[in-house]
N, C-alpha and C positions, 0 to 999 in steps of 0.2 A: 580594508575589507578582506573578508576570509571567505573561502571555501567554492568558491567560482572555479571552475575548473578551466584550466589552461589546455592549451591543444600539446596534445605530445609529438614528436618527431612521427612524420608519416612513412616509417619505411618501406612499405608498400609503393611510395611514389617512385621509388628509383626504378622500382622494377620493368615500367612500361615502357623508360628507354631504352632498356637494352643496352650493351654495349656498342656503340660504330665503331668500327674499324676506323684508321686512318688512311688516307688516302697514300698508296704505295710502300704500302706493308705486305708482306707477305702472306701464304693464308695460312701456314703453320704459326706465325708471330700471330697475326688475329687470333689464330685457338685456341693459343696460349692464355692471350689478354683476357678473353672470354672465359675461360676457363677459372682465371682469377677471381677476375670479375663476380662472376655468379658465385661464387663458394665465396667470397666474402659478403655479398648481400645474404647469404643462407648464412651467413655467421652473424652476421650484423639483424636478421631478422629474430636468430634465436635469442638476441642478446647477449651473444660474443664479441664485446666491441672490439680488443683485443684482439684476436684472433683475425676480425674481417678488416681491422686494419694490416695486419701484414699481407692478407691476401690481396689487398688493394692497392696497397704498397709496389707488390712484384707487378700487378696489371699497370701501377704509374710507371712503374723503370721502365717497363715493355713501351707503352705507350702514355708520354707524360704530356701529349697536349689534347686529351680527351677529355672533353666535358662530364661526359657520366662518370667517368672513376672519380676525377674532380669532384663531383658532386659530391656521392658516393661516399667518399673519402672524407665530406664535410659532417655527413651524418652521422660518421662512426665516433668520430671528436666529440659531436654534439653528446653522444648518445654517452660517452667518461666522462660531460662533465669539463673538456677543452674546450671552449665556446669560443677562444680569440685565433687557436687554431682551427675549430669548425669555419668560422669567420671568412680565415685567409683562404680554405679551401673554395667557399663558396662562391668568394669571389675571384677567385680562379677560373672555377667553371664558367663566371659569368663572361668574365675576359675572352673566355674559349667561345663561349656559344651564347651571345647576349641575349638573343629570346628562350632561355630554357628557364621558361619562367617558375617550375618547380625548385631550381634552387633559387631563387630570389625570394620567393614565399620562407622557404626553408633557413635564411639569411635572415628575413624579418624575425623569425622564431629566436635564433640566435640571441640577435641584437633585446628582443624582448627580454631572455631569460637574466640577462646582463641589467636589466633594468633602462635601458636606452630608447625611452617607449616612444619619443618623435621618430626616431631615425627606425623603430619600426613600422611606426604607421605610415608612415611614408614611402614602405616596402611593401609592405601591403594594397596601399592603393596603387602603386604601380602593377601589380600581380591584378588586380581588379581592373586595370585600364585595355589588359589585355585579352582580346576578343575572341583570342586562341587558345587560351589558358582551359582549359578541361575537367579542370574542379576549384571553381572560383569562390564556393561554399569554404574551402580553406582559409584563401585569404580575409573571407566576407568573417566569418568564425574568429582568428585572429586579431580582428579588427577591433570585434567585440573585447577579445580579452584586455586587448592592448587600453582602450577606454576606460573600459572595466577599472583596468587598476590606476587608473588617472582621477579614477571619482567621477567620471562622465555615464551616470547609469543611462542616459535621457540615449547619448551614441552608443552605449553597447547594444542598448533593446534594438537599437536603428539596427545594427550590423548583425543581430545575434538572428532577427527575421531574417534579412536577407538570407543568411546561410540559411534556415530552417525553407525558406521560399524557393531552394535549388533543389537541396536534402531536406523532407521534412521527416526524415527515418535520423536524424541528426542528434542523439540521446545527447551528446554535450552542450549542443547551444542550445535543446529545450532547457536540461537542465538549467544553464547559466540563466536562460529569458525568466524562469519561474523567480531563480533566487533573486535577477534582478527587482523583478515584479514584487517579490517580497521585500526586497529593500526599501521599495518607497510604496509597500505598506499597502499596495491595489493586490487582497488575496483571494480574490475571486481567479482573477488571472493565473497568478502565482500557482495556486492549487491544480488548474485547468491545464497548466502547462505538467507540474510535476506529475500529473495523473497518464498525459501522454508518457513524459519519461518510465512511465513503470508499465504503461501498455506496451511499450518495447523491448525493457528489461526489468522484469519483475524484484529482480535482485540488486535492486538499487539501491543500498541500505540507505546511501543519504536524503533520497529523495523523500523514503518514508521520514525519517528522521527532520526533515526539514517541514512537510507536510505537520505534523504534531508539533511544531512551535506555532505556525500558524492557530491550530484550531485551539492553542492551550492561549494565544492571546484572544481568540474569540469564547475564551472562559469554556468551551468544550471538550472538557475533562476526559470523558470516555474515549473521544473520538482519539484525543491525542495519546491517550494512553495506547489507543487500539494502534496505530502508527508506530507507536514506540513499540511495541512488541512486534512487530512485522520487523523494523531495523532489527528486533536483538533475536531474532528466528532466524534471520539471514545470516549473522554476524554475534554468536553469543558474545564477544568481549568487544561489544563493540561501545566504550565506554562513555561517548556522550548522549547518544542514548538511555544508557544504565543509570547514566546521572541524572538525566531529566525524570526519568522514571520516579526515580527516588525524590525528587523536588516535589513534584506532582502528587506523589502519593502521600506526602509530610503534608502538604497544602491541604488535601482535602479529607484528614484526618484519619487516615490511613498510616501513622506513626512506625509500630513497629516495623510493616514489609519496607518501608520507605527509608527508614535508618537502615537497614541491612544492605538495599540498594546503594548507600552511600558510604556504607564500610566496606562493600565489595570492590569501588571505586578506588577507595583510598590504597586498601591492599595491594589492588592490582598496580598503580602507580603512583607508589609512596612519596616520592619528590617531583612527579610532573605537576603541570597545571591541574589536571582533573583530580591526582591525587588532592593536592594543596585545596582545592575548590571542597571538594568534598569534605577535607578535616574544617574547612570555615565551619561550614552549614552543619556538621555534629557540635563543633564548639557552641554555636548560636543555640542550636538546638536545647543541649545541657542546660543552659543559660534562659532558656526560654523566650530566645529571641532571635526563631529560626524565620527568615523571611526569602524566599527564592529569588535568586539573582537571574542577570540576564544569561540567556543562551551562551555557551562557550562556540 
């Protein structure tokens, strides 16, 4: 399954911790830690991962049995791309500070991105068990994805409410709830949801985008077209949109703009999939046996 969208690294969570000091440290040596600290989360928030790892680096040497820089430190790994070093950080921190249940969420993410989807849900509901935890719409979110990609759409919708039932300002688990909703094909829902997703951000090219496969299987031509133009308003090269356009408009005898959509496609990316998808449907086409394929 494609196009569910995954939760990204929350850098914003490290923020609420703060740095603690360690007990019998100096307060010059704290200022310092602090000092690191924060200018690596400011680096780490701009997407310097680099950068905020060395700054958190100096805040370890100053102070190496601190949970937030531990954590911290896990994020920044996450954030290149080092997932087995995010790993060992996180579980540093949890070593340090076993109820900081933000990096345990953050550790589930990890292990998710890895592909290791028990050993994150498993992280997850631990993050959920606890009563303390301050945005459990995270792990509830996560939970979702983690199903998600196991083929359990029946447990995402389960998990993807709950998050929307803490946050329901939640544009990513609406989204996922709609796509799951169109996965098994109930689009009354699916649309009910995506429409929320767009009353929150209007510039959701997917949403509209997904919104017009629906109404183009309920044979409502106009409508899905009117959606695909909304995606390529937001997003001119936004090519699978551009593609279906063109399908759509081959289909209902609208020829020449509908080939041009599909040579636009091909040009734009000669040897990707949509390229390749596009040169089929002109081949067929020449051939006179252009028939529209499923959604990419």
């Amino acid at each position: 399954m494609r196009g569910c969208r995954a939760l990204g690294l929350l850098v914003a969570a490290c923020l609420v911790y703060g740095c603690v000091p360690q007990k019998g440290t100096s307060l010059e040596k704290d200022k310092q830690v602090q000092i690191h600290y924060e200018l690596g989360i400011q680096y780490l928030t701009d997407g310097k991962s680099s950068q905020a790892i060395q700054e958190l680096q100096a805040a370890q040497a100053l102070s190496p049995d601190n949970a937030d820089v531990e954590h911290a430190l896990g994020l920044a790994h996450q954030h290149k791309g080092l997932l087995d070093k995010a790993i060992d950080q996180y579980e540093k921190a949890l070593r340090i500070s076993p109820k900081l249940t933000e990096a345990k969420n953050n550790l589930g993410t990890a292990h998710l991105a890895k592909g290791d989807l028990d050993k994150a849900i498993s992280l997850f509901e631990e993050c959920l068990k606890d009563s303390d935890y301050p945005t459990p719409e995270k792990a509830a979110y996560n939970l979702g994805v983690a199903h998600f990609k196991k083929g359990d759409l029946d447990k995402a919708i389960e998990y993807y409410l709950q998050a929307v039932k803490v946050n329901e300002n939640n544009v990513n688990a609406l989204y996922n709830l709609a796509y799951c909703f169109q996965e098994k094909k109930r689009y009354p829902l699916a649309l009910e949801y995506y429409k929320k997703v767009l009353v929150l951000d209007p510039a959701f090219k997917q949403a509209h985008y997904r919104m017009a496969l629906i109404y183009e299987a309920q044979e409502k031509n106009d409508q899905a077209l009117e959606s695909l133009k909304k995606s390529t308003d937001i997003d001119p090269d936004y090519l699978p949109a551009i593609y279906r356009t063109g399908l759509i408009l081959i289909a209902t005898g609208n020829v020449r703009t509908g080939r041009e959509r599909l040579e636009a496609v091909m040009k734009a990316d000669p040897e990707g999939p949509m390229g390749k998808e596009a040169r089929k449907q002109l081949d067929m086409l020449k051939g006179d046996k252009f028939k529209g394929i499923a959604a990419p």
